[in-house]
C-alpha positions in Angstrom: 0.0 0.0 0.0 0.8 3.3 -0.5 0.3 6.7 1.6 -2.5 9.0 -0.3 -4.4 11.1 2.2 -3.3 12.0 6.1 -5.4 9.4 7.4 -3.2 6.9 5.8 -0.2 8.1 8.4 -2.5 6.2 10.9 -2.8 3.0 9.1 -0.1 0.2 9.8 -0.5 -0.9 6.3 0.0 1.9 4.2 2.5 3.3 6.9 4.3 0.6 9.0 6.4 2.6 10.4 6.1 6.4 11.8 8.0 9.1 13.3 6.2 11.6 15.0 7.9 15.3 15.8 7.0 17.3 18.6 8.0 21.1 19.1 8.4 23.1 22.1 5.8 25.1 21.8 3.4 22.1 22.2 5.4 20.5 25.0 6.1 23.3 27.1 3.9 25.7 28.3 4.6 29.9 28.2 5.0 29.3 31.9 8.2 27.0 31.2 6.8 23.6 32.5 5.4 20.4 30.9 2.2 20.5 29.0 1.5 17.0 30.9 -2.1 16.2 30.4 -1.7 17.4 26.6 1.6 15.2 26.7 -0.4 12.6 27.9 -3.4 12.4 25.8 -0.5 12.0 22.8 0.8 9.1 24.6 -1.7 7.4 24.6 -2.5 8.2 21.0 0.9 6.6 20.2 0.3 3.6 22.3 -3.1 2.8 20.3 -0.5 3.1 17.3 1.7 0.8 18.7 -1.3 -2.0 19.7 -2.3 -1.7 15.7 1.1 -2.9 14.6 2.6 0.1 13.6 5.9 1.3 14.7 6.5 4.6 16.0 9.6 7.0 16.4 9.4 10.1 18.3 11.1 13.0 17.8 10.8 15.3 21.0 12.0 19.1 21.3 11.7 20.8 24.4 14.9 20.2 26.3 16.2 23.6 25.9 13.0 25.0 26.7 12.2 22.9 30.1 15.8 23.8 31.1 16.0 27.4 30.7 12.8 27.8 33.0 15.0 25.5 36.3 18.2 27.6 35.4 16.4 31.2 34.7 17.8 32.0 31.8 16.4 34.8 29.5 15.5 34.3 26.0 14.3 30.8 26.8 17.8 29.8 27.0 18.5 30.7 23.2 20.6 34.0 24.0 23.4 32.1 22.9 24.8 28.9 22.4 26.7 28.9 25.5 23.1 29.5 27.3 21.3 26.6 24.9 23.8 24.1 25.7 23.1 24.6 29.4 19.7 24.3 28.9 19.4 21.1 26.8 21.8 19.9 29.6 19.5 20.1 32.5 16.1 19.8 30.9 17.1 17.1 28.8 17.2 15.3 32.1 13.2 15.9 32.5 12.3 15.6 29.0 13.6 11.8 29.0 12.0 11.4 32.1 8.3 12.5 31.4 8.3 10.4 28.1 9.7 7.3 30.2 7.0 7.6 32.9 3.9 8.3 30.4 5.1 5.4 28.2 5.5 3.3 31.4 1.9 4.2 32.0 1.0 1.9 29.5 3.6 -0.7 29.4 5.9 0.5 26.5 9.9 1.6 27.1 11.4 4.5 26.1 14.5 5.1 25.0 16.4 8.1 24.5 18.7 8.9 21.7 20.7 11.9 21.3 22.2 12.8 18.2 24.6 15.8 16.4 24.1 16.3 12.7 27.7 14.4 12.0 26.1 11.4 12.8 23.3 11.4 10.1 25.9 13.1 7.6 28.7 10.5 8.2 28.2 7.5 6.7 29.2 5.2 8.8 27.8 6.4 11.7 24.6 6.9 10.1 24.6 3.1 9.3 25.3 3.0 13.0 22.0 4.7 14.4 20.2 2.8 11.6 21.3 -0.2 13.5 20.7 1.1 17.0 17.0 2.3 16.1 16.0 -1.1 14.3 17.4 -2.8 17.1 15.2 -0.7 19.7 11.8 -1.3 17.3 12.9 -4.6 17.1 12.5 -5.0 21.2 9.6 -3.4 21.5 11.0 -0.1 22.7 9.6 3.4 21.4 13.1 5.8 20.3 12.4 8.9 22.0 15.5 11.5 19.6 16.8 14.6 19.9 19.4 17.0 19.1 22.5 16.6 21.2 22.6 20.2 22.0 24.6 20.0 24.6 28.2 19.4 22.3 26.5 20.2 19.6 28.3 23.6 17.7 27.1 26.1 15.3 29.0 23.9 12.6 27.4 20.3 13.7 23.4 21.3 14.6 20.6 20.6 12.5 19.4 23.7 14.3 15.8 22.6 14.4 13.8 18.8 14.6 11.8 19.0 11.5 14.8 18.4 9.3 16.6 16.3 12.3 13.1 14.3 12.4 13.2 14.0 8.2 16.7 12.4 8.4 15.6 9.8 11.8 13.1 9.0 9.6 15.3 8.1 6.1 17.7 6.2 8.6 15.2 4.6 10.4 13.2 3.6 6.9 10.2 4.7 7.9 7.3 5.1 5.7 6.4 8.9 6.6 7.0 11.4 9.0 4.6 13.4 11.0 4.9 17.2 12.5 3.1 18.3 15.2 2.9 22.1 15.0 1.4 25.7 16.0 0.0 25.4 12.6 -2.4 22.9 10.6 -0.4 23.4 7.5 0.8 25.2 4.7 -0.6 28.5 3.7 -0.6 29.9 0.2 0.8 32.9 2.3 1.1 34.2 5.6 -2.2 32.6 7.7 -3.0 35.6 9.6 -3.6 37.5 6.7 -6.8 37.5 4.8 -8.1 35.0 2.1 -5.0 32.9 3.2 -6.0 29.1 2.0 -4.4 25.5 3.2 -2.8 23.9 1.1 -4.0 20.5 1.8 -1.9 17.8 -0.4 1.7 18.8 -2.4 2.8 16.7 -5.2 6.8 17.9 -5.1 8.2 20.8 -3.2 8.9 23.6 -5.6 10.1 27.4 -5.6 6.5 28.2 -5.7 6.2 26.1 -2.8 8.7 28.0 -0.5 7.7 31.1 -1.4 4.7 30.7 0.4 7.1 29.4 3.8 6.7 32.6 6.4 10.0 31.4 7.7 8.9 31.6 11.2 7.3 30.3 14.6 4.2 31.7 16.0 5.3 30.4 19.4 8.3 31.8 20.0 9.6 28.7 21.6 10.6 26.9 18.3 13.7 27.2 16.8 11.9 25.8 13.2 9.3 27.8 11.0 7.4 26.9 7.9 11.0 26.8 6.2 12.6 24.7 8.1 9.4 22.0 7.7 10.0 22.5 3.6 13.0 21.3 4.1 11.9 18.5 5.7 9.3 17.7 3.5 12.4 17.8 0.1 14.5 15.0 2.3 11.4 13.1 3.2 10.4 13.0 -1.0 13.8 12.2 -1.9 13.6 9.5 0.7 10.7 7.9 -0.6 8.6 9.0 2.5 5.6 10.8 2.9 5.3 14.2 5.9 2.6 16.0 7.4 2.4 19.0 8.9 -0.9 19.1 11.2 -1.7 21.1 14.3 -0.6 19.6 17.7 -2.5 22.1 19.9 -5.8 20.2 20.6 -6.0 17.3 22.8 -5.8 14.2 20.8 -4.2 16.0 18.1 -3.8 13.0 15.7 -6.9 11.6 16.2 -8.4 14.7 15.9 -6.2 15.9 12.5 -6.8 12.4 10.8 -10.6 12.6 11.4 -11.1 16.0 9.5 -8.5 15.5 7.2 -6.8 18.7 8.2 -3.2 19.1 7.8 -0.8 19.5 4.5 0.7 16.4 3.1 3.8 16.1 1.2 3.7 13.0 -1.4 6.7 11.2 -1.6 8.7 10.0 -4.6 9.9 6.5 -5.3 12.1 5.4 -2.9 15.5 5.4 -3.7 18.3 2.8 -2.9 19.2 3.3 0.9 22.7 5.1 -0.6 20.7 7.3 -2.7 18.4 8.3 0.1 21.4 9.1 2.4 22.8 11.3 -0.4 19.5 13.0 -1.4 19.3 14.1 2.5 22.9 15.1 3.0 22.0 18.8 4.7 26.2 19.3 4.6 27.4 20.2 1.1 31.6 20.7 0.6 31.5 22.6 -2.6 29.7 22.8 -6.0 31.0 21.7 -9.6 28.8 24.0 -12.0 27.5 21.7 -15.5 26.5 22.9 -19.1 23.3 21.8 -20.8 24.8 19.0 -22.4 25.6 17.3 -18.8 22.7 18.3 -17.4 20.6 16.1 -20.4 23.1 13.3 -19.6 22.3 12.7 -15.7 18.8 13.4 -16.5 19.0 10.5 -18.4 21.3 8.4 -15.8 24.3 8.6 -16.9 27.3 9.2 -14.8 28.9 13.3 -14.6 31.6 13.3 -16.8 34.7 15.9 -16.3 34.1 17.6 -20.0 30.8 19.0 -19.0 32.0 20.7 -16.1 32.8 24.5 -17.1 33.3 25.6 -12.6 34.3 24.1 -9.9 33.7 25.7 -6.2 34.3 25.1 -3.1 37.6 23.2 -0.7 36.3 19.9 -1.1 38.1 16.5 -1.1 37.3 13.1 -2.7 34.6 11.3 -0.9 33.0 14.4 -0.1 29.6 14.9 -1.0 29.1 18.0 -3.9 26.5 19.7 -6.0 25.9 19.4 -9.4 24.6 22.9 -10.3 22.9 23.5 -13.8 23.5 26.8 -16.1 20.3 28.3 -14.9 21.9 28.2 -11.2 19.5 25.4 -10.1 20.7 22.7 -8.4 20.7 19.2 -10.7 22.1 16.7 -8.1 24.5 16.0 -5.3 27.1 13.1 -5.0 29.6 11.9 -4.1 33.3 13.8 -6.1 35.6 11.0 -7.0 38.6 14.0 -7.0 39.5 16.6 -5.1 38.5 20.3 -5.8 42.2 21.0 -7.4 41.9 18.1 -9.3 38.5 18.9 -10.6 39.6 22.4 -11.9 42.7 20.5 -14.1 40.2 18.4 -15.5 37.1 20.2 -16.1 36.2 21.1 -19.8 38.6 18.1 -20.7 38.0 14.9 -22.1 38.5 11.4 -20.8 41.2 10.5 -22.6 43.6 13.6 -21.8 43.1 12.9 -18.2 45.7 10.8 -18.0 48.3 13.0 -19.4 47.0 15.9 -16.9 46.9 14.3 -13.9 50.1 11.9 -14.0 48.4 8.9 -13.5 45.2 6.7 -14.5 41.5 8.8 -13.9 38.8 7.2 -12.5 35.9 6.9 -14.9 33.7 9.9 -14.0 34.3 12.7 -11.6 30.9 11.5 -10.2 30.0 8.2 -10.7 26.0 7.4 -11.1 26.0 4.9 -8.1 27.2 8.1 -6.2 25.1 10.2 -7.5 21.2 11.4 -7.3 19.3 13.8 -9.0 17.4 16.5 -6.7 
């Protein structure tokens, strides 16, 4: 089966397996403590997932948030990093906690996992929490993730859980992935204005499509907007996954959204081969090699990116690292993985295969990207 409308998020078949993202602004009231009863009317929303047969990930903000009310810190504890990593360090200790003992309530585990974006952006540690996460489903346990924010830098953060919950869910193969918001969806513009309309279904996330993003949080609390949940929505499609956006604020929130229909759902795309997902939902790019129209027709078409169609080359990056392919119009065509160096791309680019030989001192690999590295975006 396959996802078509929101309810489908609900049903084991069409979706076996679900992550479920909740912000701070749901979680934690303006006063700074735990919305419990709200928390706990989700719980056992999940639960009722659970006894249906479907498998459910949760992606939990509110760390940051619960901590900056024990240690009084202004801003709610993003006036700076320094203050955030604080935070997340103390209130991380409650958030684990209130999951643990309102899954306890009825009989299910919990179990925390903290992570930094290097872990979903390495590969082989990515293949590690892929692991670890099947491993916890396996047992029966409900994953309970969030940012690592307390060693987590400016360089290493996703910076908010709606892309963070995008990427748990390519690792964890789910089937679709679910945000609760302050919002039931996206707006062809800014909701509080008049005449603004839901837009209930999108087919493929476009520049028309973010142009409608406001870019930020009614709450206040949130470190994500309606941007942030775009970008969520391109790795989910690229994964192969469907996401929702629906509003967490009334009790029984998914009951409530599925019933009415209400939310915005982003359709996925095929799924890709696990290596193609990964790639597709790499957030950390090292550089850029810039392609002419003749290139462009080629990967459109599968083929692998060859050096002679590449007329720029940007960026420090190194083999192995993951690149865009950009086309003449400035859009990006693909990302993968460069089989040279920057320096090495710049001798060769413009040149043919033959002559790369004689330029580089010793035999070339057979593309600068090779198609098995490779996916178009």
């Amino acid at each position: 089966m396959t996802i078509h409308k929101l309810a489908d998020l609900a049903d084991s078949a069409a979706c076996p397996r679900l992550v479920v993202k909740v912000g701070s602004a749901l979680l934690v009231g303006r006063d700074g403590e735990p919305r419990r009863a709200w928390l706990a009317a989700l719980v056992a929303e999940i639960a009722a997932m659970r006894a249906r047969g479907q498998e459910v990930i949760v992606v939990s903000s509110g760390a940051i948030a619960l901590g900056a009310r024990r240690l009084g810190l202004a801003k709610g504890g993003r006036g700076s990093l320094a203050d955030a990593q604080a935070a997340a360090a103390v209130g991380q200790i409650a958030l684990a906690g209130l999951w643990a003992d309102l899954f306890r309530q009825h009989d299910l585990t919990a179990a925390q996992v903290l992570l930094t974006l290097e872990d979903l952006e390495d590969r082989r540690r990515y293949l590690n929490v892929t692991a670890t996460l099947g491993t916890l489903l396996a047992a029966g346990a409900v994953p309970v993730i969030n940012e690592n924010d307390t060693v987590a830098t400016q360089e290493i953060r996703f910076g908010d859980n709606d892309r963070l919950a995008a990427r748990v869910g390519q690792a964890a193969a789910a089937s679709g992935v679910l945000l609760l918001s302050d919002i039931d969806g996206l707006y062809d513009r800014d909701p509080r204005q008049d005449g603004a309309v839901r837009i209930p279904v999108v087919r493929g996330v476009t520049a028309e499509i973010h142009a409608m993003a406001t870019g930020g949080s009614s709450s206040g609390l949130g470190s994500g907007g309606m941007t942030s949940k775009l970008q969520a929505a391109e790795i989910a499609e690229l994964a192969g996954m469907a996401l929702a956006i629906i509003d967490g604020q009334p009790d029984a929130p998914l009951a409530t959204a599925f019933g009415a229909e209400r939310g915005t759902l982003f359709l996925p795309r095929g799924r890709k081969r696990a290596r193609k997902a990964w790639l597709g939902g790499k957030m950390r790019l090292r550089g850029a090699v810039h392609v002419d129209a003749g290139a462009a027709q080629a990967l459109a078409r599968g083929s692998s990116l060859l050096a002679a169609g590449v007329r720029a080359v940007e960026g420090a990056f190194q083999r192995g690292d993951a690149i865009a392919v950009v086309g003449a119009d400035g859009r990006t065509l693909a990302r993968g993985l460069s089989e040279y160096d920057a320096g090495e791309c710049a001798r060769l680019m413009g040149r043919h295969s033959r002559e790369h030989e004689d330029i580089l001192g010793y035999a070339p690999r057979s593309a600068l990207i090779h198609r098995d590295q490779l996916v178009l975006v």
